[in-house]
N, C-alpha and C positions, 0 to 999 in steps of 0.2 A: 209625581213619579209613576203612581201607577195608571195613571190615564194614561201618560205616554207608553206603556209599557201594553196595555190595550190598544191603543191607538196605532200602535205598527203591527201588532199579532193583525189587527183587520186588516189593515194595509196590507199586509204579507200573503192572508187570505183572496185577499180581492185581487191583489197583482196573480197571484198562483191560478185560481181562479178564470181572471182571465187567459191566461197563456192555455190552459186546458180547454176553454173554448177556441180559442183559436188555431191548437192542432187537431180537433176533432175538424173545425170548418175547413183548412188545407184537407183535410183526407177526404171528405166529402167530394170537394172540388176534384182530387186525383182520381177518384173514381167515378166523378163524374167525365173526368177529361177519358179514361180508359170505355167508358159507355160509349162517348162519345163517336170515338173514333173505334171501335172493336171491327167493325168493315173494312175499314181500312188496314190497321194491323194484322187482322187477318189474311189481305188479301195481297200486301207484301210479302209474306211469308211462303206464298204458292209460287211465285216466280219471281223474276228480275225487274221490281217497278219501273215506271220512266221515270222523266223528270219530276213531275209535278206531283209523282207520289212520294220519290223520294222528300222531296222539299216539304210536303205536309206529313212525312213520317217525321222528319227533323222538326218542326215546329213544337209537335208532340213530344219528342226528349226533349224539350227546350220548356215546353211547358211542364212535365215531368218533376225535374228536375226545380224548376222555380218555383215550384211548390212545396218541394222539400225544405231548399232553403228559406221560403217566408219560415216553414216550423221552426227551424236551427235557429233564424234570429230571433224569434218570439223567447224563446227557451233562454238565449243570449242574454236579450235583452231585461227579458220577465224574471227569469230565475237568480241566472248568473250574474245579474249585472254587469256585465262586460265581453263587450263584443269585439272580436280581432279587427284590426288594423292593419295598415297598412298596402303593399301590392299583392302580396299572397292571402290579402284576410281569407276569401272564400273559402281556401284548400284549411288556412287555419281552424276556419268555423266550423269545418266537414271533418277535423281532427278533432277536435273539441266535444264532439259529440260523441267521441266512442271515449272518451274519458270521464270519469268522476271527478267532481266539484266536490268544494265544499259545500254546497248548496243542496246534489245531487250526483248519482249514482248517472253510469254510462246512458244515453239514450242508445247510441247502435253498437252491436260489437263491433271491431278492430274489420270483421270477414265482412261483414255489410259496406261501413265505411268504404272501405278499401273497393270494393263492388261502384259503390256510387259515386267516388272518383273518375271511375270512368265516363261516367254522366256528366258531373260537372269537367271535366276538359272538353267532353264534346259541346258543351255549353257556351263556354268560352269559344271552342272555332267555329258554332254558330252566328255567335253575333258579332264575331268580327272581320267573317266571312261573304262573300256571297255566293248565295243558292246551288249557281251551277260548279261549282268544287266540291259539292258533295258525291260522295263515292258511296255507292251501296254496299259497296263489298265491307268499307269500314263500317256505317250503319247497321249493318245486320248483324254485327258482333253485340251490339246494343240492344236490337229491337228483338231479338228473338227469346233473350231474356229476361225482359222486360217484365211480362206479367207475374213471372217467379220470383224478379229483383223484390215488385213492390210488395210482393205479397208476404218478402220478407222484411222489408222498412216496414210496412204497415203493420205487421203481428209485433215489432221489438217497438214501435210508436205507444201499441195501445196498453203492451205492459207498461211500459214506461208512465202512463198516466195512469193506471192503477195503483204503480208506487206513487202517485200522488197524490193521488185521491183519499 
């Protein structure tokens, strides 16, 4: 009984463990992706891109965005063990993280969440769209905030791993 009792405390440690590596590696990545393209974003924001900057500004909320959600399901997956379902999972998954578990306290507030919602719908009309229906005029409601968005996901991320650390 008490091996077993041992034997999940490390299990619990090493699952946890892992999920904390793996949202430090997404944030990495997000700021590696914001490095990346900082020329670009910045050079949307001076005027009315064309096509082709349009479409690699969108790539960008699209990868954004899907690096948030790898964190979400890690956390899902690793912590909570249990990950939503269904045709709305994603919007659930993006709710889910501004709630407390029994596992865990909120990772975003409710004003974040609700913030990155608009990312993941624009997520969704990316990849079920093509390129030329992108409208900058809706984009720039996204891009212009962008570096504020993450800089507030990424400050409520890294407390969130302190509580668990």
């Amino acid at each position: 009984m008490i091996l077993r009792v041992i034997w999940n405390r490390k299990e619990s440690c090493s699952r946890l463990a892992r999920v904390i590596s793996q949202i430090r590696f997404e944030i990495k990545q997000i700021d590696r992706l914001f490095e990346r393209y900082a020329d670009l974003l910045e050079r949307v924001q001076k005027g009315t891109p064309d096509l082709v900057d349009v479409t690699a500004v969108a790539s960008v909320l699209h990868s954004f965005y899907n690096g948030l959600e790898n964190i979400f399901l890690s956390i899902a997956k690793g912590i909570d063990a249990d990950v939503p379902a269904g045709a709305q999972w994603h919007r659930d998954l993006l709710t889910k993280m501004a709630e407390s578990t029994s596992s865990r306290g909120p990772v975003l507030t409710t004003e974040t969440a609700h913030q990155l919602a608009e990312y993941l719908g624009f997520r969704h009309f990316f990849r079920h769209s093509y390129s030329f229906f992108l409208e900058w005029d809706e984009l720039e409601k996204l891009v212009i905030p962008l570096a504020k968005v993450w800089g507030q996901v990424k400050d409520e991320l890294e407390l969130f791993v302190e509580g668990l650390s």
